[in-house]
N, C-alpha and C positions, 0 to 999 in steps of 0.2 A: 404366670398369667397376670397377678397385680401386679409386679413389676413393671411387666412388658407396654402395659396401657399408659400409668404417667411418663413411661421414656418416650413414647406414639405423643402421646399431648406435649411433651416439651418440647419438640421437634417442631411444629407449627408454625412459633412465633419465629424458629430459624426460614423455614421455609416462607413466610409470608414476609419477611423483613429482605430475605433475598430478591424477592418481587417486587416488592417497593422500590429496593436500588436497583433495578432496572428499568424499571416505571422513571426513576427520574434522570437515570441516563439517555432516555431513549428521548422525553422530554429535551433535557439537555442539549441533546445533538441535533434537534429536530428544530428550536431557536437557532440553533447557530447555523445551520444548514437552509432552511428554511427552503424554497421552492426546490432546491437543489439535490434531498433528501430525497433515494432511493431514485432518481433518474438515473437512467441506464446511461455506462460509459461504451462507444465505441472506441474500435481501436484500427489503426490503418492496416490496410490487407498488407505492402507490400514495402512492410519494416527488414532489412536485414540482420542477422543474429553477429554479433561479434562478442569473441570473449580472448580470454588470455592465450588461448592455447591452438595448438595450431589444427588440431581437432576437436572437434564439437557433439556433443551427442545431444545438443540445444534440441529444439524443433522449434517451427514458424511459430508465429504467433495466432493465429488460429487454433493448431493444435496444443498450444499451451494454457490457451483460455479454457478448451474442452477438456483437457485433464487437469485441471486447477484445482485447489483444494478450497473450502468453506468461502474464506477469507485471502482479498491478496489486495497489500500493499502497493499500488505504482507509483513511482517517480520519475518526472519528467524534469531532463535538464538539459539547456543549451549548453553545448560542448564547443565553443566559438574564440575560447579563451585558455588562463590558467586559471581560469574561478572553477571551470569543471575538474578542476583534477581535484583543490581543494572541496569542492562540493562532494567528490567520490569518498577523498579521506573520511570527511564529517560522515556521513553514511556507516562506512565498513564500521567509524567508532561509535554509532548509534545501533547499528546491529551486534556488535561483539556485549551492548548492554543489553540488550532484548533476552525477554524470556524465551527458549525454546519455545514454540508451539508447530507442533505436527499438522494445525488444521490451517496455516497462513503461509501463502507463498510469495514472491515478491516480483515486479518487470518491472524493470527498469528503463526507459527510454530515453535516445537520445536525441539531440536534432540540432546539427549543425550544417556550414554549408559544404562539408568535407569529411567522410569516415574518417578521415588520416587525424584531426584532432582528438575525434570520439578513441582510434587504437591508439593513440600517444598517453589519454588522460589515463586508462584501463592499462599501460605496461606500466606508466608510472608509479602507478598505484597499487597493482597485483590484484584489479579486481576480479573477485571469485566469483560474481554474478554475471550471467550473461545480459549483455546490453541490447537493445532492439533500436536499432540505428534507422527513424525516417527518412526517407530518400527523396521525400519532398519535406521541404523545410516547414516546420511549425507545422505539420496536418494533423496532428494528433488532437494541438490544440482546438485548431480550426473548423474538424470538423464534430466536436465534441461543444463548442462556443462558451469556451473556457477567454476571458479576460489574456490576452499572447503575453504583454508584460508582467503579467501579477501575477510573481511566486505562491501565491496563497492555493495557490491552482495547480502546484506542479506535485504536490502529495498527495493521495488521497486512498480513502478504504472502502475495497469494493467486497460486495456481497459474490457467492457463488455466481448471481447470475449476472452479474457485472454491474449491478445496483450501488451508485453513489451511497454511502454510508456518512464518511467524513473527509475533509478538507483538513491540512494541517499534516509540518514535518516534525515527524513523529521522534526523528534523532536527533532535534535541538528544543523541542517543544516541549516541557513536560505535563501540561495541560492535552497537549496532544496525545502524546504517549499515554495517560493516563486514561485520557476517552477513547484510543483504538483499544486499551486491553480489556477497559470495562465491555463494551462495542460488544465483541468478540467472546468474551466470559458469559454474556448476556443473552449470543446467539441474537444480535441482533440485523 
């Protein structure tokens, strides 16, 4: 029992110092986010699923939102060119860095003015994520009122409930990277 009481009190200033660096993460993100902070992302009802394979055990996007986990990463990118094949590479080699985490999933969306670029970038590439192809151009954006040209807009970390968190691409950013994992460690 003396023992057991100063290892209870030294524990404290770990637990209260853990609180603080959340306190100044959440700070942190709530500057750089500012009005944008925890406003709710929609997403279009009527995205097609495309992936590498010629079977899918994908589901719509509705049902992917519903079965989501904590945390989920999306990435929005025009597939109009060969920038998206290179923008897939950068990604798969931003994820192969990522730490595991069980509670963060990820959508990807596409939106070009033709599937056949979005299956060209994804054989190129061997993308192992399923892609969510807009079938109207830019609605993702649009109807979200997300800036259409401004990359700063096409990453971002949502809450379970589909709650804006942060802005910023997490696989070339390390400012980014570093604010999704606190974010997320923080439960925020």
């Amino acid at each position: 029992m003396k023992t057991l009481i100063p290892f209870l009190l030294g524990l404290i200033p770990l637990f209260t110092s853990c609180k603080n660096e959340c306190d100044s993460t959440r700070s942190e993100i709530r500057g750089i986010m500012k009005t944008w902070y925890k406003k709710r992302v929609e997403f279009p009802s009527n995205m097609e699923i495309l992936t590498n394979s010629l079977t899918s055990d994908h589901q719509n996007i509705e049902k992917a939102l519903t079965t989501k986990k904590n945390y989920t990463i999306v990435h929005f990118f025009t597939a109009d060119c060969d920038k998206c094949v290179n923008e897939l590479k950068m990604i798969q080699s931003g994820l192969k860095n990522m730490p595991e985490n069980n509670d963060l999933d990820y959508i990807f969306i596409a939106s070009a003015p033709t599937k056949t670029y979005v299956l060209d970038a994804i054989k190129k590439t061997n993308f192992p994520y399923p892609i969510y192809y807009e079938q109207q151009y830019f609605s993702f954006k649009t109807i979200n009122k997300f800036v259409l040209l401004d990359d700063i807009y096409n990453t971002m970390l949502l809450d379970k409930s589909q709650n804006l968190i942060l802005f910023g691409a997490f696989y070339d950013n390390d400012k980014a990277k570093r604010l999704y994992s606190k974010a997320i460690e923080c439960g925020l």
